[in-house]
C-alpha positions as CSV (number, residue, x, y, z in Angstrom):
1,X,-95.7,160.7,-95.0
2,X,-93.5,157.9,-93.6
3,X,-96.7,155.7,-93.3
4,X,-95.7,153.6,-96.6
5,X,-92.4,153.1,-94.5
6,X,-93.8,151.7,-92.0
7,X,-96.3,149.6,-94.0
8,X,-93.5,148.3,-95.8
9,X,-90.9,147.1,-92.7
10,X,-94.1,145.2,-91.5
11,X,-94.4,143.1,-94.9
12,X,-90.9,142.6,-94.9
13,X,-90.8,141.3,-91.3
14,X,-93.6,138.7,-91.9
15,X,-92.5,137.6,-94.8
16,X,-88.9,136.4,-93.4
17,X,-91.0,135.1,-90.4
18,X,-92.9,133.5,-93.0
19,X,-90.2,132.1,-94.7
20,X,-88.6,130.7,-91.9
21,X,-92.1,128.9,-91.0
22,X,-91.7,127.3,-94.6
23,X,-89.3,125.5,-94.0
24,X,-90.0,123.3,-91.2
25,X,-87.1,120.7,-91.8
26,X,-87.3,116.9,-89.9
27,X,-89.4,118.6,-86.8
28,X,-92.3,118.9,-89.4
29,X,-92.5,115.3,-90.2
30,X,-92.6,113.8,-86.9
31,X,-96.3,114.2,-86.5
32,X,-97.6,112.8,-90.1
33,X,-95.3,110.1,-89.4
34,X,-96.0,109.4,-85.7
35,X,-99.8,109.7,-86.8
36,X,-99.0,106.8,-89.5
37,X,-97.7,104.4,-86.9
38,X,-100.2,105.2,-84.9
39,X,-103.1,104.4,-87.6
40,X,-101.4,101.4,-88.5
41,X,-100.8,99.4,-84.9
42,X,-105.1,101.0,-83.9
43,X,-106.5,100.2,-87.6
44,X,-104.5,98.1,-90.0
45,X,-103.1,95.5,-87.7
46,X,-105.9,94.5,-86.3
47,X,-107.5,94.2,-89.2
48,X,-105.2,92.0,-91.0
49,X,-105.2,89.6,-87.9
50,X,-109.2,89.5,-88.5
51,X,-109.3,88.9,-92.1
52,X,-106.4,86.1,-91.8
53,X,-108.6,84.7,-88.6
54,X,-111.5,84.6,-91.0
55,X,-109.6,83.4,-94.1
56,X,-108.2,80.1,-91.5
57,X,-112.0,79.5,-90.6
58,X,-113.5,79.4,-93.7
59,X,-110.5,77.0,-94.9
60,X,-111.3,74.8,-92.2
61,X,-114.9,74.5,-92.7
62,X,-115.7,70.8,-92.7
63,X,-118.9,68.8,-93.1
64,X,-120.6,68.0,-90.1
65,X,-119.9,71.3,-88.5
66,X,-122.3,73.7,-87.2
67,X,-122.2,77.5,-88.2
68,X,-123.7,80.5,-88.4
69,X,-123.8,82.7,-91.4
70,X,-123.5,86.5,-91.6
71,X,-127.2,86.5,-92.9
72,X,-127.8,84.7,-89.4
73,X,-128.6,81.4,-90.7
74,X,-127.8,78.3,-88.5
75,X,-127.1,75.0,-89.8
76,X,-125.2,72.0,-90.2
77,X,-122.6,71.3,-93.2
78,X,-123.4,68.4,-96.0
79,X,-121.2,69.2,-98.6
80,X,-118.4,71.2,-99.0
81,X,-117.3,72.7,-102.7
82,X,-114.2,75.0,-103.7
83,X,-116.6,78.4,-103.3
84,X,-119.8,76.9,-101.8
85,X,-121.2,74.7,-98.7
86,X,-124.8,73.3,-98.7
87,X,-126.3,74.0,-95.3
88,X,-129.0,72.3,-93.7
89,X,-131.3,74.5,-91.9
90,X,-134.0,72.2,-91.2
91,X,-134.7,68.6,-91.7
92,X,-135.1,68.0,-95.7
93,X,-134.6,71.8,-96.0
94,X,-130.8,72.8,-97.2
95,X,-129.2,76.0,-99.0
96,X,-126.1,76.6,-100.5
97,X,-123.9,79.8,-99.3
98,X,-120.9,81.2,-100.4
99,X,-117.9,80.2,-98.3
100,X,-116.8,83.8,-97.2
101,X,-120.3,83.6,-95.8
102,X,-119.4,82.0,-92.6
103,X,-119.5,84.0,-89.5
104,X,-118.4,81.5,-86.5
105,X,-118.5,77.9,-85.9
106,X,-120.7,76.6,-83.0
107,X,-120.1,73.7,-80.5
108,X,-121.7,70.6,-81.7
109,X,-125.3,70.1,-80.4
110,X,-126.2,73.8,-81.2
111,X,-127.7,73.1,-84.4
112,X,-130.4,70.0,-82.8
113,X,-131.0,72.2,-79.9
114,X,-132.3,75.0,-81.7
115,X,-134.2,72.7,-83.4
116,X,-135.9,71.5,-80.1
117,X,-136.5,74.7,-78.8
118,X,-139.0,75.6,-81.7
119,X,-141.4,72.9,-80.8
């Protein structure tokens, strides 16, 4: 008979413990934000610096220099436009890429000694 008693002092415990939990105040925010800074200094920073790295190459591309593309192709710059360079790839051979397409610039010689070591 005093069963539903019971039953009922239980329910009313958790849910005061439950409220209580609710309401987690400035403790409960210290991991979402420590997770944030954490995200931003292993993720976001670095990636900025990259892009902005990237950003100063391709601004910098002159003719003459040696690159490599992200498709992999190697050649030498003839012309430079706003959006596009002509590459040379092979004697009387040259395409024209996107800027953004540039990967890294290579020392000078690269270009005529990869050309050597195919024959």
């Amino acid at each position: 008979m005093l069963d539903f008693l019971v039953s009922n002092a239980i329910a009313a415990d958790t849910a005061a413990a439950t409220q209580e939990a609710a309401a987690p105040g400035f403790e409960g925010l210290l991991f979402p934000i420590a997770l944030i800074v954490i995200f931003y200094f292993l993720l976001i920073r670095p990636q900025q610096k990259r892009n902005k790295e990237h950003k100063q190459l391709v601004a910098g591309a002159k003719k003459g220099d040696e690159i490599v593309t992200n498709g992999g192709l190697l050649g030498k710059i003839t012309e430079v436009d706003d959006h596009f360079i002509t590459l040379e790839i092979a004697p009387n051979t040259s395409v024209q890429v996107i800027k953004t397409s540039i990967s890294t610039v290579m020392p000078k010689g690269t270009y005529a000694s990869a050309g050597k070591a195919k024959k």
